[in-house]
N, C-alpha and C positions, 0 to 999 in steps of 0.2 A: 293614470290615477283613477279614471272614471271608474275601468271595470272593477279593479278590488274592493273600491269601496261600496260601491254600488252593491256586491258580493256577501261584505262582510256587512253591509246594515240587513240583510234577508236575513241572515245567522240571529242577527239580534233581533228578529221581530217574531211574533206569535208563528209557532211553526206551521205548515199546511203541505200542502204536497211538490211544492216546488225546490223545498230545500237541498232536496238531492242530487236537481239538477245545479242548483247553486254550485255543492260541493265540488264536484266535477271542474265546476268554470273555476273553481278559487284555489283548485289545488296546481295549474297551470298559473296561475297568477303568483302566486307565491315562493314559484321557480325565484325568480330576483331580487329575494330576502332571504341570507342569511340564517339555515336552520329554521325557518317558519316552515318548510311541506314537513320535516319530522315533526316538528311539535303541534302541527295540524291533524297527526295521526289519529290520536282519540276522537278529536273533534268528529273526524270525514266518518270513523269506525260508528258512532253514535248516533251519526243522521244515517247511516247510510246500512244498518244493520237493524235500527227498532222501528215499526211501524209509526205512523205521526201521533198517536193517540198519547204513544208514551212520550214523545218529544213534548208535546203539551203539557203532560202535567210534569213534565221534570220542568220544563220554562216556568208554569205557575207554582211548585215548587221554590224556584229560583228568585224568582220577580214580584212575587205576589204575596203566597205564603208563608209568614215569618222569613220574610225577604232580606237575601244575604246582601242585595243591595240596591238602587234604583234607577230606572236607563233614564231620568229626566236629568241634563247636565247641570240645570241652574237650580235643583232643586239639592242636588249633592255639593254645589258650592254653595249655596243662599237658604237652604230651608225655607222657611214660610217668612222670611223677611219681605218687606216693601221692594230690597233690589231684585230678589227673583222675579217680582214684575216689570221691574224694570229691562232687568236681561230678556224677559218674554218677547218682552214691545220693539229689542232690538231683533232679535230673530226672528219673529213675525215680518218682520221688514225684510230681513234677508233672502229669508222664504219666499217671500211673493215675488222680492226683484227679483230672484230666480228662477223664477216661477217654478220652486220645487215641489209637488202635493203631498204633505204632511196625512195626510188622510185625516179618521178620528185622533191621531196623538197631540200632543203639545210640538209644539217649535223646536223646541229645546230635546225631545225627545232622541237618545244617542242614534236608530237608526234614520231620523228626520237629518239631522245634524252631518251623518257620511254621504247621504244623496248632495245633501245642499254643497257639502266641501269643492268638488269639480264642478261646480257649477256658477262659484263664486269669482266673479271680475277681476275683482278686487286682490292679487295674490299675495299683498303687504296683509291688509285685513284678515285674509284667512288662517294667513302664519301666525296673525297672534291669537286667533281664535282658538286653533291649534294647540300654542304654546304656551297661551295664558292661561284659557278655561279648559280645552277638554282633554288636554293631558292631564293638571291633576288632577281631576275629576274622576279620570283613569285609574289614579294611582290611589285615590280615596274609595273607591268601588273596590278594587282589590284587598285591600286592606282590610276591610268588613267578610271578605269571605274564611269559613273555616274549619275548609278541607283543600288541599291543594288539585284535589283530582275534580273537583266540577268542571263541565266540559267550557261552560262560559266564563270560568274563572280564567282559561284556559285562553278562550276567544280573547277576550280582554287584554291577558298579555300579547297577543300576537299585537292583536292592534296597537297597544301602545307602542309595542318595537317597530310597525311598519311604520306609525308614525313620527316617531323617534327618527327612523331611519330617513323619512322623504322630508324633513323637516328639521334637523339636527342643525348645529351650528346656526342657530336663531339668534338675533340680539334680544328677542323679548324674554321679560323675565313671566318664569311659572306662577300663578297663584297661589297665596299661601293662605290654606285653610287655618283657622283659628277654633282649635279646639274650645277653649276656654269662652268664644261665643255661643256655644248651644244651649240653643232655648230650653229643648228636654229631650228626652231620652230619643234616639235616633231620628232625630234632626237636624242636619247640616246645617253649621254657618260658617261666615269667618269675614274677617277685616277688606272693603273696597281699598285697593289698590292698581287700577285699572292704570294703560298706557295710552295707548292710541284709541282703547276702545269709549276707555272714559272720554276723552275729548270729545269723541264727534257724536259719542248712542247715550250717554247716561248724564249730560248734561243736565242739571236741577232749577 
C-alpha cells in the first residue's frame, strides 16, 4: 500500500522534476489493478513527454485557476463551515501521530491525506476515513470536471478505483454531500453524519 500511494500523492502535488521518476515507479505498481496501467496511459504520456514548466501551469490551470476542483478533502465535503475545522483538528492529530510532514499544505490536503493512509495504526479508522470521507470527496471532485480528457480527472478516477478495490466490501457507510447546504456559489457542504469518526474526533 505504501508505495502507490506514496506514488500517486506526487501526481497530485505541484509538479517539479521528480514526477517522472514517479511515473516509472507507478506504472509497476498498478500491474495488480485491473485496467489501471491502460488507463495510466495519458497520464505517464503527459508527465513524461512535456517539460515541467507545462506540467505547472496545466496543475495551476487545474487547481488554482477557475478551478475544476479542490485537493483539500474537508473543504469539498464542509466548505467554510465550523465542521471543516473541526475535520482539520482531527487530521492535524492524525498527522502528527504519524508523524507524516504535511509540508506548507493543510492536513486535509488530498496528497497529505495518501502519505498519512499507510501510515495510519489504526486500520478500522482508516477504512472509514477511506470510506466515509475521501471517497466521496472523490466522486464530488469528479463531478465538477468538464472534459473527460484532463489528465487529473484521469488520476482521480484511478484513485478512486484503487481504492475502491483495496477497500471494497466496507460496512461503513459513504458520505452524503447535501447539495441544498451550499452557502454560495462553489462551496461545498452537506449534512454531519459521522460513524466511528464522529464518536471518538468531532465530539461537541
Amino acid at each position: 500500500m505504501n508505495e502507490i500511494y506514496n506514488h500517486l500523492a506526487r501526481l497530485f502535488s505541484y509538479p517539479d522534476n521528480t514526477q517522472k521518476d514517479v511515473v516509472d515507479g507507478l506504472l509497476g505498481s498498478l500491474e495488480k489493478y485491473s485496467g489501471a496501467t491502460e488507463k495510466f496511459t495519458p497520464v505517464a504520456t503527459h508527465f513524461l513527454t512535456q517539460p515541467v514548466s507545462e506540467h505547472q501551469e496545466y496543475y495551476i490551470r487545474t487547481f488554482d485557476v477557475n478551478a475544476a476542483c479542490y485537493l483539500d478533502i474537508g473543504y469539498v465535503l464542509f466548505g467554510e463551515e465550523s465542521k471543516r475545522g473541526q475535520f482539520l483538528l482531527y487530521m492535524r492529530s492524525e498527522q502528527k501521530i504519524a508523524n507524516n510532514d504535511c509540508g506548507t499544505e493543510f492536513a486535509d490536503h488530498l496528497p497529505n491525506v495518501l502519505t498519512l493512509l499507510p501510515k495510519m495504526e489504526d486500520a478500522e479508522l482508516r477504512e472509514e476515513l477511506v470510506v466515509s470521507l475521501v471517497l466521496p470527496a472523490l466522486k464530488h471532485m469528479l463531478s465538477n470536471f468538464r472534459t473527460e480528457t484532463n489528465i487529473y480527472k484521469i488520476l482521480l478516477e484511478i484513485l478512486s478505483e484503487i481504492l475502491l478495490e483495496d477497500f471494497g466490501g466496507s460496512a461503513f457507510e459513504p458520505y452524503k454531500i447535501n447539495q441544498n447546504e451550499i452557502a454560495c456559489q462553489n462551496i461545498y457542504s452537506c449534512g454531519m453524519d459521522f460513524t466511528k469518526l464522529s464518536a471518538k474526533k468531532f465530539k461537541t
